[in-house]
PDB file with SEQRES, HELIX, SHEET and CRYST1 records, atoms N, CA, C and O in Angstrom:
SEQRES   1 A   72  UNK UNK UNK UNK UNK UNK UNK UNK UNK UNK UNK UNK UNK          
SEQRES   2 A   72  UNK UNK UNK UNK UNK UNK UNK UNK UNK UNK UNK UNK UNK          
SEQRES   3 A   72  UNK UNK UNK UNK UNK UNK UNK UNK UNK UNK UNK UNK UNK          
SEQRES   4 A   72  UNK UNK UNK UNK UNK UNK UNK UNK UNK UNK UNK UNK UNK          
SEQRES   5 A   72  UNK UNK UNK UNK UNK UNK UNK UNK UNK UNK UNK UNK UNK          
SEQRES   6 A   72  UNK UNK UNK UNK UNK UNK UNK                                  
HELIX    1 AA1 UNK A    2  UNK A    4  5                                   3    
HELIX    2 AA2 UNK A    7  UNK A   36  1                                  30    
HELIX    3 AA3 UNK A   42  UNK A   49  1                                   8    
HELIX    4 AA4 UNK A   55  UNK A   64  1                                  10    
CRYST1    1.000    1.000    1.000  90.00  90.00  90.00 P 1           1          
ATOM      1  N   UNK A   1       0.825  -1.201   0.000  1.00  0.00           N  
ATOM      2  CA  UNK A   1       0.000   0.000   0.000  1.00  0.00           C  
ATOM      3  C   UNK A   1       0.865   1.259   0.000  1.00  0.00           C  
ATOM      4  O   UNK A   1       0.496   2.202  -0.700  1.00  0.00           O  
ATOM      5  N   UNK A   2       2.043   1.366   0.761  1.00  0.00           N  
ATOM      6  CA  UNK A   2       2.466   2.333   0.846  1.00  0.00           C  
ATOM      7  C   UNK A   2       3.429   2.452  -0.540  1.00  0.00           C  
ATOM      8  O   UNK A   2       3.571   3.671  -0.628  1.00  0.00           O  
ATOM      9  N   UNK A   3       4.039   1.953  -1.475  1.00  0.00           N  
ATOM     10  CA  UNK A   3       4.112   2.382  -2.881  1.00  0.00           C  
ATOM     11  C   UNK A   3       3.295   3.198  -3.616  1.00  0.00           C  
ATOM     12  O   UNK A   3       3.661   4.024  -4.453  1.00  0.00           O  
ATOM     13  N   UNK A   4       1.944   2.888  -3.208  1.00  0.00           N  
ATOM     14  CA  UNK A   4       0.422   3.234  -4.343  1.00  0.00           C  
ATOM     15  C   UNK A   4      -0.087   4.926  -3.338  1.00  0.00           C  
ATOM     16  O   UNK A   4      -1.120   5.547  -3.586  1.00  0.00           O  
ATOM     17  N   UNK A   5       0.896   5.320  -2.301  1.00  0.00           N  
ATOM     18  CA  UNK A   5       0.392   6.493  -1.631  1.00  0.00           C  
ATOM     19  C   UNK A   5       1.192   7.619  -2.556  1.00  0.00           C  
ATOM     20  O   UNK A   5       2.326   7.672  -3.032  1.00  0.00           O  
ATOM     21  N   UNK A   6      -0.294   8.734  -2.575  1.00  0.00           N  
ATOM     22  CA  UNK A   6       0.618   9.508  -3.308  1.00  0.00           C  
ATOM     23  C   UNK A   6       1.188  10.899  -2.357  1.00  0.00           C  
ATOM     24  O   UNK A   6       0.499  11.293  -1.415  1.00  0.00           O  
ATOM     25  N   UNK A   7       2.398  11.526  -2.683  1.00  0.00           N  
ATOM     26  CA  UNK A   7       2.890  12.695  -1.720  1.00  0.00           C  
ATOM     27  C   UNK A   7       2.157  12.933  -0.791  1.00  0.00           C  
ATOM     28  O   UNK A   7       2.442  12.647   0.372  1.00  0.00           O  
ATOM     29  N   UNK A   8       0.874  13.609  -1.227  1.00  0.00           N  
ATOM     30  CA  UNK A   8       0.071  14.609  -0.084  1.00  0.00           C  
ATOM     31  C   UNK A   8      -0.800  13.398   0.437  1.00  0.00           C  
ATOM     32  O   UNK A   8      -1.658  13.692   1.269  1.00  0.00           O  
ATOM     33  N   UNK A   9      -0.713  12.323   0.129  1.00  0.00           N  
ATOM     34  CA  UNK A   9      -1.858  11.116   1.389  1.00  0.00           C  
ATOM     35  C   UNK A   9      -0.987  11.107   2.158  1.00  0.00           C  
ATOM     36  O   UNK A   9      -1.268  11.417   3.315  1.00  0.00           O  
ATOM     37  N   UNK A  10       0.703  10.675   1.750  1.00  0.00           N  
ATOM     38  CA  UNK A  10       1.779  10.085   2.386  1.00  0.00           C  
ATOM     39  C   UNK A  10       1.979  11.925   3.494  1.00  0.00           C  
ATOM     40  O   UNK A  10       2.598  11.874   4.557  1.00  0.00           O  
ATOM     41  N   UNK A  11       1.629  12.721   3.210  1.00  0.00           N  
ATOM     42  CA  UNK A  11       1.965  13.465   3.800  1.00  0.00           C  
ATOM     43  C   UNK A  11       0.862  13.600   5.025  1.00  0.00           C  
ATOM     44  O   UNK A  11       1.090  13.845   6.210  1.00  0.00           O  
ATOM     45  N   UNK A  12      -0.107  13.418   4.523  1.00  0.00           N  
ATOM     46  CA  UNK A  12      -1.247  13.774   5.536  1.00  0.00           C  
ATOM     47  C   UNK A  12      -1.176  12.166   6.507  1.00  0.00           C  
ATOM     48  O   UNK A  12      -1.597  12.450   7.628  1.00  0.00           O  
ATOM     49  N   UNK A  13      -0.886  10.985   6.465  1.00  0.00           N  
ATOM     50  CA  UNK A  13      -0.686  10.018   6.695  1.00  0.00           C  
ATOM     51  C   UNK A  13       0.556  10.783   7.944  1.00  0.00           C  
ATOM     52  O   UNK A  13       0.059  10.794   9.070  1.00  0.00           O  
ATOM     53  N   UNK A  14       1.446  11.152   7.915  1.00  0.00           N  
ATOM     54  CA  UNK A  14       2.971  11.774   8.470  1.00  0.00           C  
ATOM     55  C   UNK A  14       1.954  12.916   9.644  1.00  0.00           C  
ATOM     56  O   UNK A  14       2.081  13.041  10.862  1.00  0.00           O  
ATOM     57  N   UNK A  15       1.369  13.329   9.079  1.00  0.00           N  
ATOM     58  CA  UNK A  15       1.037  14.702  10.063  1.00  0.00           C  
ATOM     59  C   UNK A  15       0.071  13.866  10.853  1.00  0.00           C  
ATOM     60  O   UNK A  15       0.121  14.069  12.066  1.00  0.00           O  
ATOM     61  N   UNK A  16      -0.920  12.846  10.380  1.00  0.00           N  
ATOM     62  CA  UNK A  16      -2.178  12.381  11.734  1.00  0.00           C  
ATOM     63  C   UNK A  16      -1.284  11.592  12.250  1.00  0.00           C  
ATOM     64  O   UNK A  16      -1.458  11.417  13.457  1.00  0.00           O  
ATOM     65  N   UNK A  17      -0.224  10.943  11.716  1.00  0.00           N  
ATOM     66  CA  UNK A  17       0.912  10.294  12.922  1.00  0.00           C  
ATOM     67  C   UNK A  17       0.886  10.764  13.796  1.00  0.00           C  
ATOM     68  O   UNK A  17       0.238  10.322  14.744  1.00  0.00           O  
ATOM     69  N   UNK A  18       1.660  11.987  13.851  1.00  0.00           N  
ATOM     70  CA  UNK A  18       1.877  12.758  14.820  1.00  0.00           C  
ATOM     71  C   UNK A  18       1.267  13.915  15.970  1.00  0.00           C  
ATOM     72  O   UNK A  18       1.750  14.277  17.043  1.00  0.00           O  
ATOM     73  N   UNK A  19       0.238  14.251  15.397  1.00  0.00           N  
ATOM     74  CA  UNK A  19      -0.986  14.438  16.013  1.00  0.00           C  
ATOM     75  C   UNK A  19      -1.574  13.297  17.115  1.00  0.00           C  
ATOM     76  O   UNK A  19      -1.870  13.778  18.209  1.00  0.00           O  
ATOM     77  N   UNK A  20      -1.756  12.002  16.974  1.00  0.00           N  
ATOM     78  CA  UNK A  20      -1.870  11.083  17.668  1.00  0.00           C  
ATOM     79  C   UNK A  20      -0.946  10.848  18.284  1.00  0.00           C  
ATOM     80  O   UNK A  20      -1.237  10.993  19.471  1.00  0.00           O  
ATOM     81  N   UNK A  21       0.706  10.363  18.078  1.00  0.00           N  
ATOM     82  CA  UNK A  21       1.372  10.381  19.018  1.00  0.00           C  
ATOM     83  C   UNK A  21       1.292  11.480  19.881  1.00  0.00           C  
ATOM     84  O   UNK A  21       1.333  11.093  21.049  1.00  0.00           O  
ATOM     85  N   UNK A  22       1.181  12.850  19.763  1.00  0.00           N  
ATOM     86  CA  UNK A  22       0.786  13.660  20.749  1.00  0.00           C  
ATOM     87  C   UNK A  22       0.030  13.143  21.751  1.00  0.00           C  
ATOM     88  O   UNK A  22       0.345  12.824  22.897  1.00  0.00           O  
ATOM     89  N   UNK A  23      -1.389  13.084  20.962  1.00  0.00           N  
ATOM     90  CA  UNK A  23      -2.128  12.855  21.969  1.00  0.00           C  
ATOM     91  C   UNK A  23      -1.955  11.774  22.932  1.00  0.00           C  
ATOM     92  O   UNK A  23      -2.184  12.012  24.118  1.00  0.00           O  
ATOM     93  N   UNK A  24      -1.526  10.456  22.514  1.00  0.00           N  
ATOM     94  CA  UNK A  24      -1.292   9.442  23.049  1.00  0.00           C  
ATOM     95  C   UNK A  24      -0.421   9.673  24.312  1.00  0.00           C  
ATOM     96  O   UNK A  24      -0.619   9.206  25.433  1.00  0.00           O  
ATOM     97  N   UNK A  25       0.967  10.800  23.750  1.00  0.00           N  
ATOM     98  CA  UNK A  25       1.566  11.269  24.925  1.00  0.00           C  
ATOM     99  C   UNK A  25       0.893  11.920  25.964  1.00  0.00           C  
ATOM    100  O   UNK A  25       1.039  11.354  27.047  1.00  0.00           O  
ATOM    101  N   UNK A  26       0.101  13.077  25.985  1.00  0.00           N  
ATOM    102  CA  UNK A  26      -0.447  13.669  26.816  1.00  0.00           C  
ATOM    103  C   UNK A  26      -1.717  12.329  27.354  1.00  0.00           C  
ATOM    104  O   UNK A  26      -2.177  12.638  28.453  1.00  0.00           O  
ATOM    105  N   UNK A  27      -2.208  11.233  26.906  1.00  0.00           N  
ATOM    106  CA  UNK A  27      -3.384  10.522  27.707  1.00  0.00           C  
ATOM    107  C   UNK A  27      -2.106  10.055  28.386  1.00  0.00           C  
ATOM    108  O   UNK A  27      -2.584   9.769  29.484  1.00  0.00           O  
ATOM    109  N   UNK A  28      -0.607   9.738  28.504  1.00  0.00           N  
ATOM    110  CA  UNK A  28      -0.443   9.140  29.302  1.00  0.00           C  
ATOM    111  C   UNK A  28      -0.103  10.100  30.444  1.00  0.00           C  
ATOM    112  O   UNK A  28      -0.129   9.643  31.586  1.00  0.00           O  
ATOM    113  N   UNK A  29       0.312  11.788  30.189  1.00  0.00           N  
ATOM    114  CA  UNK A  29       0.895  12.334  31.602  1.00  0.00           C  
ATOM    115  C   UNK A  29      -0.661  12.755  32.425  1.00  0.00           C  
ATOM    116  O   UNK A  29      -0.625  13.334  33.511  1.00  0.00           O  
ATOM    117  N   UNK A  30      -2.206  12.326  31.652  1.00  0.00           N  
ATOM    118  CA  UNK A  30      -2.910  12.938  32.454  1.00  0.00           C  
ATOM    119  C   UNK A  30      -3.686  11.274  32.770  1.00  0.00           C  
ATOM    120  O   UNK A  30      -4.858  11.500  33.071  1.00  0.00           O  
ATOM    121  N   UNK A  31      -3.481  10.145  32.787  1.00  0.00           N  
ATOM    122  CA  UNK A  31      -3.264   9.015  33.125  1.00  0.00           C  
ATOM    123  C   UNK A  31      -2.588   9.311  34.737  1.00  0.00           C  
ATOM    124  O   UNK A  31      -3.354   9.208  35.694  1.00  0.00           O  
ATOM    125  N   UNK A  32      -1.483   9.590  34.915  1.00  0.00           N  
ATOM    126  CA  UNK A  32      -0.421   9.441  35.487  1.00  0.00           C  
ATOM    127  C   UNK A  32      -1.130  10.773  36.738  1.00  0.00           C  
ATOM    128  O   UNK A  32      -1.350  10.638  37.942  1.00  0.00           O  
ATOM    129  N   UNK A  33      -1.322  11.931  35.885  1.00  0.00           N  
ATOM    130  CA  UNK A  33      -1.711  12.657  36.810  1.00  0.00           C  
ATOM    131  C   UNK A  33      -2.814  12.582  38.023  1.00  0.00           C  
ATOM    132  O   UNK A  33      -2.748  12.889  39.213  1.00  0.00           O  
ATOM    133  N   UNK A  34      -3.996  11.969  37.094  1.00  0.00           N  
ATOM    134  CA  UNK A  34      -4.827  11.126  37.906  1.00  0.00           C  
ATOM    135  C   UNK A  34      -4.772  10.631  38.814  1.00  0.00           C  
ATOM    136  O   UNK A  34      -5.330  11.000  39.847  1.00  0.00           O  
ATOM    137  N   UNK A  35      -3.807   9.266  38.628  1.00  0.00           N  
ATOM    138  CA  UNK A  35      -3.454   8.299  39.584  1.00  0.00           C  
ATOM    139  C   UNK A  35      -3.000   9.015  41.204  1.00  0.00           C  
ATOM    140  O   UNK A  35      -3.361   8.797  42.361  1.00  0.00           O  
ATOM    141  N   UNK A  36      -2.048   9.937  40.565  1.00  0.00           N  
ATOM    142  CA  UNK A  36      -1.010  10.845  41.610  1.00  0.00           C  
ATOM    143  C   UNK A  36      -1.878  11.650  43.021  1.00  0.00           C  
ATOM    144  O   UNK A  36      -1.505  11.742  44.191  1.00  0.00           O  
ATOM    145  N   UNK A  37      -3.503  12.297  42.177  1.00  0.00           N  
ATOM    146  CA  UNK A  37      -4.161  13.303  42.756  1.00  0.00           C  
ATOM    147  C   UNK A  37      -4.455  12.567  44.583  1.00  0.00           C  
ATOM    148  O   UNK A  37      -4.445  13.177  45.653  1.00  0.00           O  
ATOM    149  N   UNK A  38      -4.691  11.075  44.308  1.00  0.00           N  
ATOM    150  CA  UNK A  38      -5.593  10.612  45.643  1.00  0.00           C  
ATOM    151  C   UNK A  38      -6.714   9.813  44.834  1.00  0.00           C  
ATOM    152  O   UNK A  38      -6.652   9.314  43.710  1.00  0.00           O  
ATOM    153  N   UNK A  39      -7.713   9.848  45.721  1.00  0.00           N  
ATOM    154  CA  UNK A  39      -9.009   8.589  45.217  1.00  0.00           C  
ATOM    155  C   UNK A  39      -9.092   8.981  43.440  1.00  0.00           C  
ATOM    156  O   UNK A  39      -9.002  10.130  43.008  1.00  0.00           O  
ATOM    157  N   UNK A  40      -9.207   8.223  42.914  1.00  0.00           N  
ATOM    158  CA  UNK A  40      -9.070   7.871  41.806  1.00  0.00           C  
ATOM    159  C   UNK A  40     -10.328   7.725  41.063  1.00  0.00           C  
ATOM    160  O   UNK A  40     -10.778   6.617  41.353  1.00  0.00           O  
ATOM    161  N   UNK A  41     -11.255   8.449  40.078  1.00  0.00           N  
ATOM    162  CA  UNK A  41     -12.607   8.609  39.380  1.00  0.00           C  
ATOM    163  C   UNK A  41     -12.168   7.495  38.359  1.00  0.00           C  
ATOM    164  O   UNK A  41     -11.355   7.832  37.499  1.00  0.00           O  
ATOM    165  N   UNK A  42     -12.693   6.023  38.376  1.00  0.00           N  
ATOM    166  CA  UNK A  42     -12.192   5.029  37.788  1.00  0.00           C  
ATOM    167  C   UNK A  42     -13.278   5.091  36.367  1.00  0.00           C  
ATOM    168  O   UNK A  42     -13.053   4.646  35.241  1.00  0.00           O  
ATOM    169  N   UNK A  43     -14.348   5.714  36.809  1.00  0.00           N  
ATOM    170  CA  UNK A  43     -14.719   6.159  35.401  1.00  0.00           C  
ATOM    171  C   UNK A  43     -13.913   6.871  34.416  1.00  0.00           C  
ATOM    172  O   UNK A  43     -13.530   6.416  33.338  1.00  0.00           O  
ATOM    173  N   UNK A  44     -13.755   7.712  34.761  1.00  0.00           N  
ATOM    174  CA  UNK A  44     -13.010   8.857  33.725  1.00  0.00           C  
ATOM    175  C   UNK A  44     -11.546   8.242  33.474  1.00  0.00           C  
ATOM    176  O   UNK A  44     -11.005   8.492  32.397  1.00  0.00           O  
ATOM    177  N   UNK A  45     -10.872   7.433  34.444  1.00  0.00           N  
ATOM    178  CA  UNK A  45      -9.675   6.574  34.090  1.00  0.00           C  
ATOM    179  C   UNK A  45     -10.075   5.560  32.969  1.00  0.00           C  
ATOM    180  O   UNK A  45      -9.471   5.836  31.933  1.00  0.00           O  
ATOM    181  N   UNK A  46     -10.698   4.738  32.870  1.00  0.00           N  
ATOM    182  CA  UNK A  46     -11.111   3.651  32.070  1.00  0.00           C  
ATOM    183  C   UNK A  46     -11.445   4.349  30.791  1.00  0.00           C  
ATOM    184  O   UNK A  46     -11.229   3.790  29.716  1.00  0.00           O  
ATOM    185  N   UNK A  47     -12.114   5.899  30.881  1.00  0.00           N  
ATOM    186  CA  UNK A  47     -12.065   6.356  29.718  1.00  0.00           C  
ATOM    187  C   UNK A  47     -10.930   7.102  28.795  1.00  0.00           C  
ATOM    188  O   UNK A  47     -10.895   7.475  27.623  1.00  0.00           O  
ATOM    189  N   UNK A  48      -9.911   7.141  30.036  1.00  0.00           N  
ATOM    190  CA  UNK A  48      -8.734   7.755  29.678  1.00  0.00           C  
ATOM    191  C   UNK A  48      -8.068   6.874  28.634  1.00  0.00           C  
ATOM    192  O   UNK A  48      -7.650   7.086  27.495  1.00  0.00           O  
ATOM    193  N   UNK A  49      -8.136   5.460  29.690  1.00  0.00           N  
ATOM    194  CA  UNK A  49      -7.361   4.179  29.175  1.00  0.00           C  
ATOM    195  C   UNK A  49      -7.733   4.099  27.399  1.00  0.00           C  
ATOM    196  O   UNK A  49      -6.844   4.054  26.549  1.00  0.00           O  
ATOM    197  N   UNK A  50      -9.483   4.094  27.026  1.00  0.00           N  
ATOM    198  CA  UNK A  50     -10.040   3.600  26.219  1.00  0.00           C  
ATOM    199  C   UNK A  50     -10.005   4.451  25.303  1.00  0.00           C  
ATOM    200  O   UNK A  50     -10.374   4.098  24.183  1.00  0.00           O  
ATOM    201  N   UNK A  51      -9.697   5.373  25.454  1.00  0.00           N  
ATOM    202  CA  UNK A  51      -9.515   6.408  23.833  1.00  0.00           C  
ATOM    203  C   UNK A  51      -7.413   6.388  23.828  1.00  0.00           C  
ATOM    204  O   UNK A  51      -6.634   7.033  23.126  1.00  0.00           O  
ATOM    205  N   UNK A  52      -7.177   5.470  24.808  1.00  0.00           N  
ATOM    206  CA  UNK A  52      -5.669   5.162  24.689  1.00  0.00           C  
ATOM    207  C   UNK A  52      -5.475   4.229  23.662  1.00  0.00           C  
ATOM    208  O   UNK A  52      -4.704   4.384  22.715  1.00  0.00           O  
ATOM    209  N   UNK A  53      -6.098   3.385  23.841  1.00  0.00           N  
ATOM    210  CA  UNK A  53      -6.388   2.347  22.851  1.00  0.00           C  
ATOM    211  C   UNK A  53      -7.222   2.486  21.221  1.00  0.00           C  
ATOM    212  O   UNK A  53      -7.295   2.096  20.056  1.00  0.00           O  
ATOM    213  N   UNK A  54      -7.604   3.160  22.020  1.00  0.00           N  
ATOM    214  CA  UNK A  54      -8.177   3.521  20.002  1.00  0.00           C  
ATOM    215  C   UNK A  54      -6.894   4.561  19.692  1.00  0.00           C  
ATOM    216  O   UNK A  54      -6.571   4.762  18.522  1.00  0.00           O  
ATOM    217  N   UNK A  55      -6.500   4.919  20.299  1.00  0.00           N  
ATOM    218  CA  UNK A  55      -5.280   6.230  19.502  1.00  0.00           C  
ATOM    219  C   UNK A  55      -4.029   4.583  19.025  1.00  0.00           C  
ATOM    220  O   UNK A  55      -3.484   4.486  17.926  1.00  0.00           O  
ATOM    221  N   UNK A  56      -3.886   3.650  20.044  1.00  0.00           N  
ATOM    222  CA  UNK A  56      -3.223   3.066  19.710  1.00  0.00           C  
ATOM    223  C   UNK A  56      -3.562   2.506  18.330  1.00  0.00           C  
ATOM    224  O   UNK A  56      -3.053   2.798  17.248  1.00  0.00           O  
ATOM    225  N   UNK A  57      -4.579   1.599  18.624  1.00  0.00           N  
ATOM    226  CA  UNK A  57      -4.966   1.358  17.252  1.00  0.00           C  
ATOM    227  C   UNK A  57      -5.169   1.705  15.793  1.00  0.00           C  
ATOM    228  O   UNK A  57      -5.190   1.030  14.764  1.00  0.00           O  
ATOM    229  N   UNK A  58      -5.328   3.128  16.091  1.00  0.00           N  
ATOM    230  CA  UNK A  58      -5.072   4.380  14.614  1.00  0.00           C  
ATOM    231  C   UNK A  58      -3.553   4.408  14.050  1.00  0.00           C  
ATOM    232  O   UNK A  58      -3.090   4.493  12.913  1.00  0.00           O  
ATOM    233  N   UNK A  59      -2.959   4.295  15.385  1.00  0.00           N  
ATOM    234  CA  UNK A  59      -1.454   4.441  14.786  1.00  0.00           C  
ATOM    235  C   UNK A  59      -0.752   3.347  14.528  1.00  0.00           C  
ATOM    236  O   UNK A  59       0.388   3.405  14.067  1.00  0.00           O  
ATOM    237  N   UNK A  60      -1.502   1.994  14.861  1.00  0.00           N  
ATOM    238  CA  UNK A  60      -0.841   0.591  14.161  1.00  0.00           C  
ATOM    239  C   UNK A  60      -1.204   0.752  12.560  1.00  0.00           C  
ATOM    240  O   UNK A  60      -0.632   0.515  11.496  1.00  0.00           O  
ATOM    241  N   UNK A  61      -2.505   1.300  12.991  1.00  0.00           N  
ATOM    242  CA  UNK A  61      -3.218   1.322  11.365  1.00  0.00           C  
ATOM    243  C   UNK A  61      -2.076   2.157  10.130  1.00  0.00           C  
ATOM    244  O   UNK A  61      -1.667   1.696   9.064  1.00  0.00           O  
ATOM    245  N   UNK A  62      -1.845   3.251  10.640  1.00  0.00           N  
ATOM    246  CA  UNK A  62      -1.227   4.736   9.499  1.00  0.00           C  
ATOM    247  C   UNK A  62      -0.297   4.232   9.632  1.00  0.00           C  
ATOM    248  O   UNK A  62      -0.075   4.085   8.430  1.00  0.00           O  
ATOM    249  N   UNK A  63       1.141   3.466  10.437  1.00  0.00           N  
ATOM    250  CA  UNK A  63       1.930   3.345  10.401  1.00  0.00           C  
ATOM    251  C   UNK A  63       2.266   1.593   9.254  1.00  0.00           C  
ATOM    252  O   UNK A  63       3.116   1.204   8.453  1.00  0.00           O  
ATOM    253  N   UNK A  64       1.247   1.171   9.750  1.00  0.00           N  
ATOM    254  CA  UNK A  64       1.116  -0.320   8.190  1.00  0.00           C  
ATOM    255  C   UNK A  64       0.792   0.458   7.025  1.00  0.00           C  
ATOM    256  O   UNK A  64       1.294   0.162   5.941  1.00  0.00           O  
ATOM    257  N   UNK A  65      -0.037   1.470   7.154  1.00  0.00           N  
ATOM    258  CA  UNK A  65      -0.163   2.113   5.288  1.00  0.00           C  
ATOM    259  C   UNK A  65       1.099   2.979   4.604  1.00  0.00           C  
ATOM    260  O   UNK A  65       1.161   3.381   3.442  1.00  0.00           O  
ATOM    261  N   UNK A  66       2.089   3.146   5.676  1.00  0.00           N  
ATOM    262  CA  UNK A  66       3.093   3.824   5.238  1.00  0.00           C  
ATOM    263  C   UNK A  66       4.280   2.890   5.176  1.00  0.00           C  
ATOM    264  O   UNK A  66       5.161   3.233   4.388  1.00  0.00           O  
ATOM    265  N   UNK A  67       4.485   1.673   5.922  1.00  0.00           N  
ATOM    266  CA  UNK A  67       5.226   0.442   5.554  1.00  0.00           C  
ATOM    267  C   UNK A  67       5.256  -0.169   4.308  1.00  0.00           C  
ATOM    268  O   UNK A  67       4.164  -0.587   3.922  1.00  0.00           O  
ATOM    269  N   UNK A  68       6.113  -0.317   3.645  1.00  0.00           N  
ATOM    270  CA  UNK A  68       5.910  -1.444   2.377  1.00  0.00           C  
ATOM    271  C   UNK A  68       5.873  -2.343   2.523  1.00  0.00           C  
ATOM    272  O   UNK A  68       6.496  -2.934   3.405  1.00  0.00           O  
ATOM    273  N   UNK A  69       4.854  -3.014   1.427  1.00  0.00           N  
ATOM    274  CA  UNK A  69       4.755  -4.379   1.207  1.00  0.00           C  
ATOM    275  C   UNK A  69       6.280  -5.456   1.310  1.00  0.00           C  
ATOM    276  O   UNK A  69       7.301  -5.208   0.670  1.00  0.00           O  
ATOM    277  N   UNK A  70       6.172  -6.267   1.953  1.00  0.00           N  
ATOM    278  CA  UNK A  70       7.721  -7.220   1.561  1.00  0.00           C  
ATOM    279  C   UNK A  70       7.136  -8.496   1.606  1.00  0.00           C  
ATOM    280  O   UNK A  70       6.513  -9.064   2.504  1.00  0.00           O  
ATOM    281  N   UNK A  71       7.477  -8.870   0.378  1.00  0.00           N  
ATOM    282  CA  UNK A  71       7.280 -10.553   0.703  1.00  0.00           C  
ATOM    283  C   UNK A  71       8.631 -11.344   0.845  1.00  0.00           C  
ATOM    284  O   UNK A  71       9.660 -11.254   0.175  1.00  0.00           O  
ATOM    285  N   UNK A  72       8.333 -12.115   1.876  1.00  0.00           N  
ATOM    286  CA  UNK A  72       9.729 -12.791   2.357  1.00  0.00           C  
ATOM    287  C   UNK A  72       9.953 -13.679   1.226  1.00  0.00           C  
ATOM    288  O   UNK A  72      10.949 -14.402   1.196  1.00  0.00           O  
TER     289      UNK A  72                                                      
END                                                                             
């Protein structure tokens, strides 16, 4: 797939990378911050966790469309 990308997908592909790794960074220092405060709102943690995981999952995704194909 990533042969058949053209400049500006491959580019816009590069920029929501990184946009998500952002974010991914900041769910973890306000993860962390959470934990730190005292009693712990395990709601809003679990939701912290769960849009952790979909950011993860976006970026397994963009990062396979920008990998090339290899066949062993």
């Amino acid at each position: 797939m990533a042969d058949r990308l053209s400049n500006e997908e491959r580019n816009a592909f590069m920029g929501e990378l990184e946009r998500l790794r952002e974010e991914h960074r900041d769910l973890d220092s306000a993860i962390e911050a959470l934990t730190k405060v005292g009693p712990v709102d395990q709601l809003q943690l679990q939701r912290l966790k769960k849009r952790k995981l979909v950011l993860r999952d976006r970026l397994s995704f963009l990062e396979d469309q920008l990998t090339p194909d290899i066949i062993a």
